[in-house]
C-alpha positions in Angstrom: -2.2 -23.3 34.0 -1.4 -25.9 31.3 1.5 -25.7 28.5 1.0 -28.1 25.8 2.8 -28.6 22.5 1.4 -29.4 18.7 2.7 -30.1 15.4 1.6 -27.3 13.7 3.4 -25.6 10.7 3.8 -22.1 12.7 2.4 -20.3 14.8 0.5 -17.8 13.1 -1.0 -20.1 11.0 -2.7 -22.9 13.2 -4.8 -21.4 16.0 -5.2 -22.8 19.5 -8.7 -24.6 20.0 -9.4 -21.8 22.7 -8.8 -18.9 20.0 -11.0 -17.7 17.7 -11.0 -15.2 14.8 -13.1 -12.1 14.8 -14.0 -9.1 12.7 -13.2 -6.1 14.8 -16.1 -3.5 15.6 -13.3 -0.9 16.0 -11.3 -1.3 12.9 -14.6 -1.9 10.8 -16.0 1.2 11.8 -12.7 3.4 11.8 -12.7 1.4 8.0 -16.3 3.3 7.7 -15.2 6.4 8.9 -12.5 6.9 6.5 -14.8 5.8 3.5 -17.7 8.1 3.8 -14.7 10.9 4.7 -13.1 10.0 1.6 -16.6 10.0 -0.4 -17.4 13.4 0.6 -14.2 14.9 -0.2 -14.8 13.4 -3.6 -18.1 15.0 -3.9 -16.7 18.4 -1.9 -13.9 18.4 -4.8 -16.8 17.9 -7.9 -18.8 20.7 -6.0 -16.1 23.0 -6.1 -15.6 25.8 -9.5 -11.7 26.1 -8.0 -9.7 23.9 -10.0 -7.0 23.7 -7.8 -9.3 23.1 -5.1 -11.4 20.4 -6.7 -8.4 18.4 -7.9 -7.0 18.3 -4.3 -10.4 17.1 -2.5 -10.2 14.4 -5.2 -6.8 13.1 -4.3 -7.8 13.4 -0.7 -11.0 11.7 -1.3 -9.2 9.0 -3.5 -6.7 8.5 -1.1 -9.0 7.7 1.7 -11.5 5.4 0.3 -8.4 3.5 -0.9 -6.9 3.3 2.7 -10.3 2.3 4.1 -10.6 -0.7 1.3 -7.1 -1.6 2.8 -7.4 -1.4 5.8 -11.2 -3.5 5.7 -9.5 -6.4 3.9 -6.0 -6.2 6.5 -7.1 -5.3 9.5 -10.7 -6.6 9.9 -10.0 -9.5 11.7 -8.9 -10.0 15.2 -7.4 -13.0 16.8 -9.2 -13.4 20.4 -8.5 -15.8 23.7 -12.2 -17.1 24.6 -12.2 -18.4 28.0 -10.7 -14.1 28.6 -12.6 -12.1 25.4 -8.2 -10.9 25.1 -7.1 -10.0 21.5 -3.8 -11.4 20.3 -0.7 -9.7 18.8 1.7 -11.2 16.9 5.2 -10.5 16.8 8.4 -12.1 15.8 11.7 -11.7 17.7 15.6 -12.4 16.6 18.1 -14.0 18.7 21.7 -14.6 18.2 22.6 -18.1 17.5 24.8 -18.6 20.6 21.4 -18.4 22.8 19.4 -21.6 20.6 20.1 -23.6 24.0 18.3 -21.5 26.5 15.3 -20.6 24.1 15.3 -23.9 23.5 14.6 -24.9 27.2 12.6 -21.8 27.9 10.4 -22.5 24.9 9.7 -26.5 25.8 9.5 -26.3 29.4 7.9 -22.5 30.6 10.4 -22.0 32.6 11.9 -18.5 32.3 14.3 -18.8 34.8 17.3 -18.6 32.4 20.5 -17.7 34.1 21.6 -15.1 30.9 20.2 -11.9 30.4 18.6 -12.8 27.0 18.7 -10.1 24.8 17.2 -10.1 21.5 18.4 -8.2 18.1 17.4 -6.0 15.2 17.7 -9.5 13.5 19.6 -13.0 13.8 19.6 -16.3 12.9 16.9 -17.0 15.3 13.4 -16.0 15.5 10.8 -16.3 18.0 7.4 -16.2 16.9 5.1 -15.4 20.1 1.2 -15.1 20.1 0.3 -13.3 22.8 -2.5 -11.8 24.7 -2.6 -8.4 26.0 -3.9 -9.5 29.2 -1.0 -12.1 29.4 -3.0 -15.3 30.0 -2.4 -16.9 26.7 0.9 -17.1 24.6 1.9 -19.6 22.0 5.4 -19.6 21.0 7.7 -20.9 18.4 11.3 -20.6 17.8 12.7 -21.3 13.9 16.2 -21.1 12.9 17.8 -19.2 9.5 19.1 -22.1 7.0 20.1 -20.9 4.0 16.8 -18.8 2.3 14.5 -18.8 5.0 13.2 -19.8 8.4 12.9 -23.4 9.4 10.9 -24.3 12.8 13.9 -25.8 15.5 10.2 -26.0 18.0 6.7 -27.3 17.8 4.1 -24.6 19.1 3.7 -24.2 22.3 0.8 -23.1 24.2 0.9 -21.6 27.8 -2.2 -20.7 29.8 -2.8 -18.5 33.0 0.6 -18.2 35.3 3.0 -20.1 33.0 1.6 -17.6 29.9 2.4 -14.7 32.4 5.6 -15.5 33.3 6.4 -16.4 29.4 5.1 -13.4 28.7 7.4 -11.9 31.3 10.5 -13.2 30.0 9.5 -12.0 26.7 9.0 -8.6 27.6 12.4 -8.7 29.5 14.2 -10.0 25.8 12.5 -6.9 23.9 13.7 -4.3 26.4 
């Protein structure tokens, strides 16, 4: 159970010493999947006498082997929690402006226990970047404010382990809903 803060430029761009990045099995093999479909549908449509036919296996075929290239380079890599073998998510969160004080406090000292029901919005001039584990023992968070253009960090990056990441984690799913 340990938070700890670092100077980092955000937080999906510095990784905790405990996090690691990964190729995913899953994604690399749904990648393959969707190639070799897409190669024989390419091969199905130069097979076929029907014109019609052939021209719409090739577009198929096209069509996959381009999504599987996508998705290799995009979605190949994972972002894992070592000490639990978790995958992180990433998501970013708006805020109005009026609640900078309580994130603020909930961001710097993992405490959740804010007396305001905290709700976020479709967007505001807040954002909370959050890192976050599916099994909820790791979250790194971050809140940045809009100035003029773009998104300037108010927070360092915060890093919450074991029951303060669960209760962060808590509060955060209590914000989204």
């Amino acid at each position: 159970m340990t938070s700890q803060a670092l100077d980092a430029t955000t937080v999906f761009e510095s990784l905790h010493p405990d996090m690691v990045k990964r190729t995913s099995s899953t994604n690399l093999i749904f990648s393959g999947i969707l190639f070799l479909g897409g190669i024989a549908s390419l091969f199905s449509g130069i097979q076929t006498s029907d014109h019609t036919l052939s021209l719409g296996l090739s577009v198929v075929g096209i069509a996959l082997v381009t999504w599987a290239i996508i998705r290799l380079f995009i979605r190949s890599k994972e972002i894992v929690y070592l000490p639990t073998g978790s995958v992180a998510n990433k998501q970013s969160i708006f805020f109005d402006l009026k609640y900078m004080d309580e994130l603020k406090k909930v961001v710097t000292t993992g405490n959740s226990g804010v007396d305001l029901p905290l709700k976020s919005d479709s967007n505001g001039n807040v954002r909370m970047d959050v890192l976050e584990t599916r099994d909820r023992r790791f979250v790194a968070v971050q809140l940045l404010q809009f100035v003029p253009y773009m998104y300037s960090p108010v927070t360092s990056v915060y890093y919450f382990t074991g029951n303060e990441a669960a209760a962060i984690s808590s509060f955060i799913s209590n914000c989204v809903n």
